[in-house]
N, CA, C and O atoms as a Tripos MOL2 file, in Angstrom:
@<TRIPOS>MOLECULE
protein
  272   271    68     0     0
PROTEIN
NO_CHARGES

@<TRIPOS>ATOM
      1 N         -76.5140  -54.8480   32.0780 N.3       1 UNK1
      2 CA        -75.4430  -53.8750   32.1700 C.3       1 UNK1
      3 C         -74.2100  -54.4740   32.8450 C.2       1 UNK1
      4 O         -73.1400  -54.4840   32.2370 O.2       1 UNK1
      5 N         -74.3310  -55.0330   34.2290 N.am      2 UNK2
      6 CA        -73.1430  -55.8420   34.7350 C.3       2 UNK2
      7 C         -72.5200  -57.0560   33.6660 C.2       2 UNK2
      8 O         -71.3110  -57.2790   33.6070 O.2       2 UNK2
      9 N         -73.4390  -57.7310   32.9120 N.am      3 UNK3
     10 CA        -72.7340  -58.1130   31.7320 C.3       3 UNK3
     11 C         -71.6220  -57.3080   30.7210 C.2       3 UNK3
     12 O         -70.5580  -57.8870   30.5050 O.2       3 UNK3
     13 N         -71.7590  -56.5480   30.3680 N.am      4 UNK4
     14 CA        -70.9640  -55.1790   29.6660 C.3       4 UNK4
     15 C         -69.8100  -55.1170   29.9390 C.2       4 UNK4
     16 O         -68.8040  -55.3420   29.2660 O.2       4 UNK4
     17 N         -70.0600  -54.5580   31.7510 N.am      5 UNK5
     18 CA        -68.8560  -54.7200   32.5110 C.3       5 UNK5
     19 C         -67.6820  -55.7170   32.8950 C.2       5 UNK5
     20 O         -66.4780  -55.5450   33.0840 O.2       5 UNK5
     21 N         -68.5940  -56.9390   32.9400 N.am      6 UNK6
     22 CA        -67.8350  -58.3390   32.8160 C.3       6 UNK6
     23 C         -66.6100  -58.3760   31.6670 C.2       6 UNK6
     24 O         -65.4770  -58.7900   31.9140 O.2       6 UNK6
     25 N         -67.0630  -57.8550   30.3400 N.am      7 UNK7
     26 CA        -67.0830  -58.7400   28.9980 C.3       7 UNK7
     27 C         -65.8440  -57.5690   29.1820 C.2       7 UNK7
     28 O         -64.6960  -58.0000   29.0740 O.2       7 UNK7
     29 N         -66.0030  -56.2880   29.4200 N.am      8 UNK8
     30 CA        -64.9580  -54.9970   29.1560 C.3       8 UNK8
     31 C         -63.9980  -55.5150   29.7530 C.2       8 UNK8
     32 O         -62.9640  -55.5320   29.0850 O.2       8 UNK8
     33 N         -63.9270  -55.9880   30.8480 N.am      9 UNK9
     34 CA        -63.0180  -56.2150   32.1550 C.3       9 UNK9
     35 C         -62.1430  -57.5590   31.7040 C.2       9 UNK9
     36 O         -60.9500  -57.5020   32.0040 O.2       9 UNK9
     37 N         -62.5380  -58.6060   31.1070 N.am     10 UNK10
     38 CA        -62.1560  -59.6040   30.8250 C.3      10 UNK10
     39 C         -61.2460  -59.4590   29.2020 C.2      10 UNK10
     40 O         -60.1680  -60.0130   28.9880 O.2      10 UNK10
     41 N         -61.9790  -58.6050   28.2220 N.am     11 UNK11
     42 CA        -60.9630  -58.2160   27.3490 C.3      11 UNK11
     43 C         -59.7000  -57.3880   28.0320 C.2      11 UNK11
     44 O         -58.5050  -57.6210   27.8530 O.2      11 UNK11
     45 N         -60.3230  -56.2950   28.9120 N.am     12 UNK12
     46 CA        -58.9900  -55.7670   29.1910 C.3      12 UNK12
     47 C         -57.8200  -56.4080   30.0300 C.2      12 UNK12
     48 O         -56.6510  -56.0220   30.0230 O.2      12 UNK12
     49 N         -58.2320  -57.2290   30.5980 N.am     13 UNK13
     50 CA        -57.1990  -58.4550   31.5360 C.3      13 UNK13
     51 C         -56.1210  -59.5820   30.0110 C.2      13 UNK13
     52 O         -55.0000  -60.0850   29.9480 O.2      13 UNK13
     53 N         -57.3210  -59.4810   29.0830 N.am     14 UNK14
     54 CA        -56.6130  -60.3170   27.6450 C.3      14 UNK14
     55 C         -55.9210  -59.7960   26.9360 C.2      14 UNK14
     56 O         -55.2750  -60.3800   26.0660 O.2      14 UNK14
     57 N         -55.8910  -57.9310   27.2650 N.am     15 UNK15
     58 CA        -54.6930  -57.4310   26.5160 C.3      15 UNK15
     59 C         -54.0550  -56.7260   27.3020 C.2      15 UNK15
     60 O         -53.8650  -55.6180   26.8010 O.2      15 UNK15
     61 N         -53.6310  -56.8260   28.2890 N.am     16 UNK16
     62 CA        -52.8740  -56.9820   29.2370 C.3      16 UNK16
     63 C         -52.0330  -58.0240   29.4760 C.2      16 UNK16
     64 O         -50.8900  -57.8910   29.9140 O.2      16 UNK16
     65 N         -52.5910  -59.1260   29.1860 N.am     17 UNK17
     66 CA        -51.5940  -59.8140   29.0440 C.3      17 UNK17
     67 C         -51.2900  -60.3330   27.7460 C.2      17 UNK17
     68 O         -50.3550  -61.1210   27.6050 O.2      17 UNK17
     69 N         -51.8210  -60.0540   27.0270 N.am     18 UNK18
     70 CA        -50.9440  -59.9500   25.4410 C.3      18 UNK18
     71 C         -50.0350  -58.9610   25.6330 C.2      18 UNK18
     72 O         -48.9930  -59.2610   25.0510 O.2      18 UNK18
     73 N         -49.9810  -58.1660   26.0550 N.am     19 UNK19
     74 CA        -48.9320  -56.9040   26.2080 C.3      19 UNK19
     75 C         -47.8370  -57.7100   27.0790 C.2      19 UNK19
     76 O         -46.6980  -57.4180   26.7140 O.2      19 UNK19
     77 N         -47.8590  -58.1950   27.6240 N.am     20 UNK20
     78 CA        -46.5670  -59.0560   29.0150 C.3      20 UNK20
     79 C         -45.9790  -59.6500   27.9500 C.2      20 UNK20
     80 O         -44.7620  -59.5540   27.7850 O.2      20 UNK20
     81 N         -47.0110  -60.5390   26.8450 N.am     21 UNK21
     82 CA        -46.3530  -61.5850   26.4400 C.3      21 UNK21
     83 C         -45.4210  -60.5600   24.9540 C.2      21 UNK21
     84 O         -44.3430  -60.8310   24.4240 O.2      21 UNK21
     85 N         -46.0840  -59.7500   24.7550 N.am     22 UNK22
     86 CA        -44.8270  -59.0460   23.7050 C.3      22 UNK22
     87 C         -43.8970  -58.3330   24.0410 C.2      22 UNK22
     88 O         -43.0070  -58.2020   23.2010 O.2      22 UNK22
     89 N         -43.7620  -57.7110   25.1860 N.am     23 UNK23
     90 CA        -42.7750  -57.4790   25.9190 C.3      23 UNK23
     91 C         -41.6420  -58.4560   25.8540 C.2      23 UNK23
     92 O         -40.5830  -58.3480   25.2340 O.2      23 UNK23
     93 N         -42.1530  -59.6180   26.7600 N.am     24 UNK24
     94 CA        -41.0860  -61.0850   26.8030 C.3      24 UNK24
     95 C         -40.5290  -61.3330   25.5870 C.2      24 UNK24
     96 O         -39.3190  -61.2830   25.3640 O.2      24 UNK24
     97 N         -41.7790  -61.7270   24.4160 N.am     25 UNK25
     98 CA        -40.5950  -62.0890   23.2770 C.3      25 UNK25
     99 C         -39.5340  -60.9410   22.4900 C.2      25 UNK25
    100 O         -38.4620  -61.2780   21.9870 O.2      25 UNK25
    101 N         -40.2030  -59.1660   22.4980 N.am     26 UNK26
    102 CA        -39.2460  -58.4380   22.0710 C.3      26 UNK26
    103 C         -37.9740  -58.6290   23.0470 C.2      26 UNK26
    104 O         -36.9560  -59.0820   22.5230 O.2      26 UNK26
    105 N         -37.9490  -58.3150   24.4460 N.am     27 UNK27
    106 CA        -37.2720  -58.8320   24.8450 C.3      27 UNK27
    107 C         -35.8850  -59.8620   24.8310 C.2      27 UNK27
    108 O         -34.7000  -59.5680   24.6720 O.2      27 UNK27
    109 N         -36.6100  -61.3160   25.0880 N.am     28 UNK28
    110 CA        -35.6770  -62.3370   24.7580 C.3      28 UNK28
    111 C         -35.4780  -62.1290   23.6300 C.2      28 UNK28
    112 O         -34.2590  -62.2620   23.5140 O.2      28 UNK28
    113 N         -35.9920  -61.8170   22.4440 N.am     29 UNK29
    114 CA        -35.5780  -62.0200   20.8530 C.3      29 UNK29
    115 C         -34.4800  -60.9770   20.7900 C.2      29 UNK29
    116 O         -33.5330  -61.0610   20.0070 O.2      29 UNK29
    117 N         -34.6980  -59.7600   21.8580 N.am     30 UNK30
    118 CA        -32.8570  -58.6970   21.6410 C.3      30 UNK30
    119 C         -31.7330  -59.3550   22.2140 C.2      30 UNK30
    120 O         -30.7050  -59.4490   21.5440 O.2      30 UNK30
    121 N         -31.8060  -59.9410   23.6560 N.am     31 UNK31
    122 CA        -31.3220  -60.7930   24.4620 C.3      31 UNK31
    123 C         -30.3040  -61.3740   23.9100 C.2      31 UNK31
    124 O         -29.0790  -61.2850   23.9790 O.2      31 UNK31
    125 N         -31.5280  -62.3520   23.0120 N.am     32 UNK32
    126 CA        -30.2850  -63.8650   22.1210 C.3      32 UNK32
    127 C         -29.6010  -62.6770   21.4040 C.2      32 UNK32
    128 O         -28.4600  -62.3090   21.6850 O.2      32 UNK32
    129 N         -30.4190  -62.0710   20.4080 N.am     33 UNK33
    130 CA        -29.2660  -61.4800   19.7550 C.3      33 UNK33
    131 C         -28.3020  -60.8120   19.6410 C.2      33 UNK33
    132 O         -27.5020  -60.8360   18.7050 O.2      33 UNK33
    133 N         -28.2780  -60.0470   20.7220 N.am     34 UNK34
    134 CA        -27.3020  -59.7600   21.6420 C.3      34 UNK34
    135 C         -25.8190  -60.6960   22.1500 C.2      34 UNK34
    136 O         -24.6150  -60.5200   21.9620 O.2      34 UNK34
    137 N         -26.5430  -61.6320   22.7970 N.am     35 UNK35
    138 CA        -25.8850  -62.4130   23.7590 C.3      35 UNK35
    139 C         -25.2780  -63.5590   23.3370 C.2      35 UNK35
    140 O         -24.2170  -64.0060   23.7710 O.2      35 UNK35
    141 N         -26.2950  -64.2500   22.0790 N.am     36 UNK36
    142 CA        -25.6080  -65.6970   21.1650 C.3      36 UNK36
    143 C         -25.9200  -65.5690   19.9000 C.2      36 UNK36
    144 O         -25.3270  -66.3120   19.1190 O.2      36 UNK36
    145 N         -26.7510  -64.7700   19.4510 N.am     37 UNK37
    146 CA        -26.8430  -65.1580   17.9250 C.3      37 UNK37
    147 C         -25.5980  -63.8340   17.5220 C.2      37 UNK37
    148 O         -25.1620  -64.3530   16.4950 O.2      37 UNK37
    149 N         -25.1150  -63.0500   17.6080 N.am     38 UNK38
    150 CA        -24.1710  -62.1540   17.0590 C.3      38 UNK38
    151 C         -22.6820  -62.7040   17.4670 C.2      38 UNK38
    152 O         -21.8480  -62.7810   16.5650 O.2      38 UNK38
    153 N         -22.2140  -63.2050   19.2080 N.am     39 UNK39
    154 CA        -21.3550  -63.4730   19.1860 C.3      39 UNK39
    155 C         -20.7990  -65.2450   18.9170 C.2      39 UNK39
    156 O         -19.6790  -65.7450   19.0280 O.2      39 UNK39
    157 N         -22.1510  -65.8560   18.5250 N.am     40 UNK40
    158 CA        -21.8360  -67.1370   17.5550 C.3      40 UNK40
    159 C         -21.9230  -67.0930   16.0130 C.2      40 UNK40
    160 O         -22.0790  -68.0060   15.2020 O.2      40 UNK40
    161 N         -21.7710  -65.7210   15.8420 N.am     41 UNK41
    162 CA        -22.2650  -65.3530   13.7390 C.3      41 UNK41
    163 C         -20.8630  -66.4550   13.1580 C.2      41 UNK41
    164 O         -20.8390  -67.1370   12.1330 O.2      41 UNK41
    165 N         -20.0890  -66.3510   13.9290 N.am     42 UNK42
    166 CA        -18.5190  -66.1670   12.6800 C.3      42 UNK42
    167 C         -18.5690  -68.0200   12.8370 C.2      42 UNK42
    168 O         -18.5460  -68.5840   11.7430 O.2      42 UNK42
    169 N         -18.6270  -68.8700   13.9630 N.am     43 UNK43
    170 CA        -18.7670  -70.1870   14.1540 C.3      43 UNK43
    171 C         -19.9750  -71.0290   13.0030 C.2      43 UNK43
    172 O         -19.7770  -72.0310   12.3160 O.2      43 UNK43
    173 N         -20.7730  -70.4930   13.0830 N.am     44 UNK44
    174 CA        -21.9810  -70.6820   12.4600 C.3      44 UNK44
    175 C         -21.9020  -70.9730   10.7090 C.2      44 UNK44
    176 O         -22.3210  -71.9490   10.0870 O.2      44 UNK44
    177 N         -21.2790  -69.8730   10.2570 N.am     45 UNK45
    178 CA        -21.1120  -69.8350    8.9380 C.3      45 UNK45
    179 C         -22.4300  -69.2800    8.1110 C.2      45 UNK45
    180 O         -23.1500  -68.3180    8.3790 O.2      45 UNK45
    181 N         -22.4860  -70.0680    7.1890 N.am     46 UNK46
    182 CA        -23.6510  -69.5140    6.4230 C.3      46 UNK46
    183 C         -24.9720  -69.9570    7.7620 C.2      46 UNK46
    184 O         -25.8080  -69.1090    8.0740 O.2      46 UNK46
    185 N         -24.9680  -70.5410    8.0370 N.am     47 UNK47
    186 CA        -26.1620  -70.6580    8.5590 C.3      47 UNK47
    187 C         -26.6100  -69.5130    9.9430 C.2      47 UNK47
    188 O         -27.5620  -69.3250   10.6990 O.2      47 UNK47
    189 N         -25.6880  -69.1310    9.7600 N.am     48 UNK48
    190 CA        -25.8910  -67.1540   11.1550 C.3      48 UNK48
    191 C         -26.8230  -66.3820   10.2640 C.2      48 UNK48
    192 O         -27.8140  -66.0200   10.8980 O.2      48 UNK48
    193 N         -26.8360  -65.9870    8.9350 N.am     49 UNK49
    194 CA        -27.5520  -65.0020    8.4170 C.3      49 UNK49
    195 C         -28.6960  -65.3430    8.5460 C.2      49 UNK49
    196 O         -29.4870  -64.4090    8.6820 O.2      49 UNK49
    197 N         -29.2640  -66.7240    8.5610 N.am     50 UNK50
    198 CA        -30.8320  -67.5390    8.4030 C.3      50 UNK50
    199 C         -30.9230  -67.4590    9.9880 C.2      50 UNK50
    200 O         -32.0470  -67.8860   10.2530 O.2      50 UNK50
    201 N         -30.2960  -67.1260   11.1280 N.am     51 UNK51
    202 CA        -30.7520  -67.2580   12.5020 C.3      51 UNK51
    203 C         -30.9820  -65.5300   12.5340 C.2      51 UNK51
    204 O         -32.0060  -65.0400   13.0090 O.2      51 UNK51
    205 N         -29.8350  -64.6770   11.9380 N.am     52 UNK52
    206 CA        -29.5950  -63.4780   12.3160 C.3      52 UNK52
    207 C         -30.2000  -62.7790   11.6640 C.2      52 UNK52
    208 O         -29.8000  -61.6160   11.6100 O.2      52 UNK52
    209 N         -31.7150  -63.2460   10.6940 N.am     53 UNK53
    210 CA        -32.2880  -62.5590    9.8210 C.3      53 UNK53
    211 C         -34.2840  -63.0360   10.3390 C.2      53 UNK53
    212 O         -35.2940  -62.4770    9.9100 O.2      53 UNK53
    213 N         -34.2200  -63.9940   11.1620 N.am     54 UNK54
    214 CA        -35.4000  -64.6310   11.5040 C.3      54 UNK54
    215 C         -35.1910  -63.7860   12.8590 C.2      54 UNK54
    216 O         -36.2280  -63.3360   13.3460 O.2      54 UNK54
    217 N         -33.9980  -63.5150   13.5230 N.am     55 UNK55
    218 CA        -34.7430  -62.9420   14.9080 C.3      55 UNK55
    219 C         -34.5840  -61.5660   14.9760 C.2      55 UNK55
    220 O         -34.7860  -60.9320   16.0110 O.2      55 UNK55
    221 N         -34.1290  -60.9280   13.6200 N.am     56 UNK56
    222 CA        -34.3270  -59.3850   13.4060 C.3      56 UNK56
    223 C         -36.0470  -59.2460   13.0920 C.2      56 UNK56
    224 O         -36.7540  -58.3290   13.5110 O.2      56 UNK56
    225 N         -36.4280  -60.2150   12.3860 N.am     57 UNK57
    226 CA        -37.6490  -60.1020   11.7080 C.3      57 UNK57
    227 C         -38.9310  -60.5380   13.2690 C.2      57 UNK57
    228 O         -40.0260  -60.0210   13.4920 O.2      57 UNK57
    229 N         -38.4400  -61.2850   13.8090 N.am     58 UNK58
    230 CA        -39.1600  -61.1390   15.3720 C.3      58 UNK58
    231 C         -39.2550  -59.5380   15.4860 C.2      58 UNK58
    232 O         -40.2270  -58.8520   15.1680 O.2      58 UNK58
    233 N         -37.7210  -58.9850   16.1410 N.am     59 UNK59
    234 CA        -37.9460  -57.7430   16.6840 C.3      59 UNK59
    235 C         -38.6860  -57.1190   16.2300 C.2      59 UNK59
    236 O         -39.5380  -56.5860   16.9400 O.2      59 UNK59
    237 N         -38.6440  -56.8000   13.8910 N.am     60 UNK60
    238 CA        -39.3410  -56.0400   13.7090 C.3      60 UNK60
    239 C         -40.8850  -56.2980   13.9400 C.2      60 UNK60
    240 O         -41.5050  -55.2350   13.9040 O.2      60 UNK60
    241 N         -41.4520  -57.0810   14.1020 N.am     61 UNK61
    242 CA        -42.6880  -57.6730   13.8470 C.3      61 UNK61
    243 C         -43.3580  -57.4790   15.2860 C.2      61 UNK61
    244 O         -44.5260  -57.0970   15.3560 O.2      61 UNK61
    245 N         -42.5160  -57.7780   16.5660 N.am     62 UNK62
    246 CA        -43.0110  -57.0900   17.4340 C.3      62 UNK62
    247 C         -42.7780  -55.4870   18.4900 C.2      62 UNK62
    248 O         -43.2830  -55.1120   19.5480 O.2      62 UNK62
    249 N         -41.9280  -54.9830   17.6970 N.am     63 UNK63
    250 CA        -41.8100  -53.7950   18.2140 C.3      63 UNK63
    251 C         -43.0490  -52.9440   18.3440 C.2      63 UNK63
    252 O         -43.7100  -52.8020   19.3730 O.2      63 UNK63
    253 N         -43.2760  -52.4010   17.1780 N.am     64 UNK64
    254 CA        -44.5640  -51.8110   17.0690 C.3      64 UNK64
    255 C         -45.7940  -52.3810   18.1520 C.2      64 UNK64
    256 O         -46.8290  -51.7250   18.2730 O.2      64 UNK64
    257 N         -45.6540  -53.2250   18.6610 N.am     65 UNK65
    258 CA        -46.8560  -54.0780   19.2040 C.3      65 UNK65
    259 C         -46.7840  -53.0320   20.8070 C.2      65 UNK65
    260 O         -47.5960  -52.7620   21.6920 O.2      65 UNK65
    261 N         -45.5750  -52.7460   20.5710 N.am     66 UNK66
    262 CA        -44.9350  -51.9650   22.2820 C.3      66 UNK66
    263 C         -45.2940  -50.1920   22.3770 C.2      66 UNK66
    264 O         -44.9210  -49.3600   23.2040 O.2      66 UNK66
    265 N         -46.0880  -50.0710   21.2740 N.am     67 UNK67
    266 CA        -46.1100  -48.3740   21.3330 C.3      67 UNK67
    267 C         -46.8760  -48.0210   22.5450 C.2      67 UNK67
    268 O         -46.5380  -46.9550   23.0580 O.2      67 UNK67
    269 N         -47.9780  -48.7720   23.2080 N.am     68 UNK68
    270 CA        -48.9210  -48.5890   24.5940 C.3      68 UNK68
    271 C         -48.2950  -48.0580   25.1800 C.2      68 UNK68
    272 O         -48.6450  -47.7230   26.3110 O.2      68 UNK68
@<TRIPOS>BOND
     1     1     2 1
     2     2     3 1
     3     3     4 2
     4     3     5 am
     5     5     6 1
     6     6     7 1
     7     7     8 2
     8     7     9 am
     9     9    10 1
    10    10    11 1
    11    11    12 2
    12    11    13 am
    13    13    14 1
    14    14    15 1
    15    15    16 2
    16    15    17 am
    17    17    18 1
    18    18    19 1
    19    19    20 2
    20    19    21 am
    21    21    22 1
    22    22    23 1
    23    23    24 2
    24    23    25 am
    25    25    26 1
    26    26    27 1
    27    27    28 2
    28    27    29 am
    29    29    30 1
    30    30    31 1
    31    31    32 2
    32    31    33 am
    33    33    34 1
    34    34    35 1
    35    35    36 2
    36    35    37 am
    37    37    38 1
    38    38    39 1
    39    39    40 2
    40    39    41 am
    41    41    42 1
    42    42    43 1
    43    43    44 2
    44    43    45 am
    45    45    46 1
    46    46    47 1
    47    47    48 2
    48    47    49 am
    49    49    50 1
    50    50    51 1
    51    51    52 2
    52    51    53 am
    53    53    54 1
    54    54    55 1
    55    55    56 2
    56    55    57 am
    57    57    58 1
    58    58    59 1
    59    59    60 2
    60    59    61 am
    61    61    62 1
    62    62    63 1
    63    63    64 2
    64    63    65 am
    65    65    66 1
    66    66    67 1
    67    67    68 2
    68    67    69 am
    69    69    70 1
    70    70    71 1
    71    71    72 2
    72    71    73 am
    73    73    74 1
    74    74    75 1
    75    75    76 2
    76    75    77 am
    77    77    78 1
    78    78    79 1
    79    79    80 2
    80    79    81 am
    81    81    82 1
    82    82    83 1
    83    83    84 2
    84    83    85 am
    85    85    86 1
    86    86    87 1
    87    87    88 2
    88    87    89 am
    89    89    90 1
    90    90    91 1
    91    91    92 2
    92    91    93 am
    93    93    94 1
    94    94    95 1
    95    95    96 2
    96    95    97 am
    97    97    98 1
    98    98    99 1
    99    99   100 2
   100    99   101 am
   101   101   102 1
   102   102   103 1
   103   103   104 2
   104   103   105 am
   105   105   106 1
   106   106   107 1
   107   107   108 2
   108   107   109 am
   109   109   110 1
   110   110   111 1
   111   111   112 2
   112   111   113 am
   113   113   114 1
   114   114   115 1
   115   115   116 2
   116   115   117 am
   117   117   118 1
   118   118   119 1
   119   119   120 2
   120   119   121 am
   121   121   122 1
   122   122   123 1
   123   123   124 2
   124   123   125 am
   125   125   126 1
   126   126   127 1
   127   127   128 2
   128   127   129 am
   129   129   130 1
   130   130   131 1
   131   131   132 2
   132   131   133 am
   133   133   134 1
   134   134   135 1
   135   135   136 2
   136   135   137 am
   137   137   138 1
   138   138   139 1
   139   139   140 2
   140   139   141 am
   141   141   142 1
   142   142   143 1
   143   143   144 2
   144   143   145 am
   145   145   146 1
   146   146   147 1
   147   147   148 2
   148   147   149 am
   149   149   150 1
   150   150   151 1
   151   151   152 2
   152   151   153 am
   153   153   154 1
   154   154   155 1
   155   155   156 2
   156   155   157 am
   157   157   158 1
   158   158   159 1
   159   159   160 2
   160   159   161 am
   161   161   162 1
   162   162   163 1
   163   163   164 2
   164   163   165 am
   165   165   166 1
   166   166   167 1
   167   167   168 2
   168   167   169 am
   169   169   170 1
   170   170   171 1
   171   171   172 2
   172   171   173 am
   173   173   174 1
   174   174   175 1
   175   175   176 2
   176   175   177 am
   177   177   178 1
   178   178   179 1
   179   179   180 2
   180   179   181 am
   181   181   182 1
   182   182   183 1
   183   183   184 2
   184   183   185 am
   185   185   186 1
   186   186   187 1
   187   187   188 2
   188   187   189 am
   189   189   190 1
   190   190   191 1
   191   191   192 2
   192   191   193 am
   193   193   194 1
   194   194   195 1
   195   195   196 2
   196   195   197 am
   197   197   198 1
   198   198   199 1
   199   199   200 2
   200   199   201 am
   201   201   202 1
   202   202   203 1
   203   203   204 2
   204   203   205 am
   205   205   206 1
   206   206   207 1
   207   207   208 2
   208   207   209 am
   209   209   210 1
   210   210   211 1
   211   211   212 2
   212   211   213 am
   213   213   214 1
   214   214   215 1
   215   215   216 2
   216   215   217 am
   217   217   218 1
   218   218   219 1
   219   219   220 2
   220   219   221 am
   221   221   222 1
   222   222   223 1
   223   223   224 2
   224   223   225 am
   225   225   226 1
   226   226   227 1
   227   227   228 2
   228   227   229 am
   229   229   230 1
   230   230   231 1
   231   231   232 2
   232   231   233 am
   233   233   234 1
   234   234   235 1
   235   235   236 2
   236   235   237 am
   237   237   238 1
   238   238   239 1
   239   239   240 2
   240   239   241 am
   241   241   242 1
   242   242   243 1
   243   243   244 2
   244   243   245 am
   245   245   246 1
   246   246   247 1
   247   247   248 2
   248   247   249 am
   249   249   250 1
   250   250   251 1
   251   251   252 2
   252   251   253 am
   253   253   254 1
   254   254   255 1
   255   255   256 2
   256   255   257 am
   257   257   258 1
   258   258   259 1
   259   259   260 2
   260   259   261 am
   261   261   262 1
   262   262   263 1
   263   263   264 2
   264   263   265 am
   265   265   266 1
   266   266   267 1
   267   267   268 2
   268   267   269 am
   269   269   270 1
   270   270   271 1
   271   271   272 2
@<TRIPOS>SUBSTRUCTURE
     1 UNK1         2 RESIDUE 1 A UNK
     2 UNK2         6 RESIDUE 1 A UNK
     3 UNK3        10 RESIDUE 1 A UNK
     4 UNK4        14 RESIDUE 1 A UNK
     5 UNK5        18 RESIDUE 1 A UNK
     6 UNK6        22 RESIDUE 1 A UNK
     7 UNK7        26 RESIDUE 1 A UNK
     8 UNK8        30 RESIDUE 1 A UNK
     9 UNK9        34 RESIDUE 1 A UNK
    10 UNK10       38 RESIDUE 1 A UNK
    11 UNK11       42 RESIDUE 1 A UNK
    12 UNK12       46 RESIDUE 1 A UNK
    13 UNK13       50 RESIDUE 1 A UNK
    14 UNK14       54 RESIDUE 1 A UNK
    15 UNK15       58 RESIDUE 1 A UNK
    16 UNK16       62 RESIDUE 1 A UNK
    17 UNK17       66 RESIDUE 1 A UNK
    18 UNK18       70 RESIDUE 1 A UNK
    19 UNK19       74 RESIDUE 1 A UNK
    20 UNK20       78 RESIDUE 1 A UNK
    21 UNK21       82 RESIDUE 1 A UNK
    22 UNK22       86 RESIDUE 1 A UNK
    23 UNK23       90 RESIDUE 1 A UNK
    24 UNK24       94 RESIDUE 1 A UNK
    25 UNK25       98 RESIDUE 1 A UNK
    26 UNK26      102 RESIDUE 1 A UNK
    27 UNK27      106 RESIDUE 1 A UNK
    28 UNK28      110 RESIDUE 1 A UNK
    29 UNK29      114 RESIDUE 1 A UNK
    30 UNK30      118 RESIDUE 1 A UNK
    31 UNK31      122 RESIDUE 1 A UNK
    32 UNK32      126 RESIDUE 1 A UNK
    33 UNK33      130 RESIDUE 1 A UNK
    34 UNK34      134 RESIDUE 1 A UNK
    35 UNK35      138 RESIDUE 1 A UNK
    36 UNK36      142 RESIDUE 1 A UNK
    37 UNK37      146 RESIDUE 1 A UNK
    38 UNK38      150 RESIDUE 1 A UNK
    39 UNK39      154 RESIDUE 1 A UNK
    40 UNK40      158 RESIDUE 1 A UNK
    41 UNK41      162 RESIDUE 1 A UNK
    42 UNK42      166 RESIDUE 1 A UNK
    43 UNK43      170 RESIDUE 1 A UNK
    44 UNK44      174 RESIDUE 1 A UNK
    45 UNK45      178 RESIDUE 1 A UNK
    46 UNK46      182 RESIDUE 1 A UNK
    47 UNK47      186 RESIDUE 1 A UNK
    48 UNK48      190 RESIDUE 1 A UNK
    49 UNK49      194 RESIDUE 1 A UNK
    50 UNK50      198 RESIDUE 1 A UNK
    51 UNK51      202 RESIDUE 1 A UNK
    52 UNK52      206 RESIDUE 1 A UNK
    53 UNK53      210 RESIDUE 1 A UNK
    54 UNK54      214 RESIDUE 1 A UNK
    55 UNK55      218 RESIDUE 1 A UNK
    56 UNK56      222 RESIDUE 1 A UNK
    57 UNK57      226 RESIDUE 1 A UNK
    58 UNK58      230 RESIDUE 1 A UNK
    59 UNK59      234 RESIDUE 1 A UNK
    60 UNK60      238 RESIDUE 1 A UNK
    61 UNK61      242 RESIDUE 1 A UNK
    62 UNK62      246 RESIDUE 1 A UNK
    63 UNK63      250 RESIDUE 1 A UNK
    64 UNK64      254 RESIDUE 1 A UNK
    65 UNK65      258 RESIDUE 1 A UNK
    66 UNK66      262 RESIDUE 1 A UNK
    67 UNK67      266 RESIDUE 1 A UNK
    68 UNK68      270 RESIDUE 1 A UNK
């Protein structure tokens, strides 16, 4: 039985901190885009839509991960 408890306790410490770590990247991934990937779009040229389309697709991909 104290096995059980071990194994429960140790998953829940592993998604716990899977949860920190999707926090951080939704996070930083609004951050940049916020902060350098929108106000470096116009410098960039074509190559802003391929930065400004990979870190929308972050956000979407981990938002949902944040409903807890």
């Amino acid at each position: 039985m104290s096995a059980l408890f071990s194994i429960f306790g140790f998953l829940s410490v592993m998604l716990h901190g899977f949860d920190l770590v999707a926090q951080t990247v939704l996070l930083g991934s609004i951050l940049f885009l916020l902060l350098l990937a929108l106000p470096l779009a116009a410098p960039l040229g074509d190559d802003s839509a391929l930065v400004l389309s990979g870190t929308r697709r972050v956000i979407q991909i981990d938002w949902p991960g944040l409903s807890s």
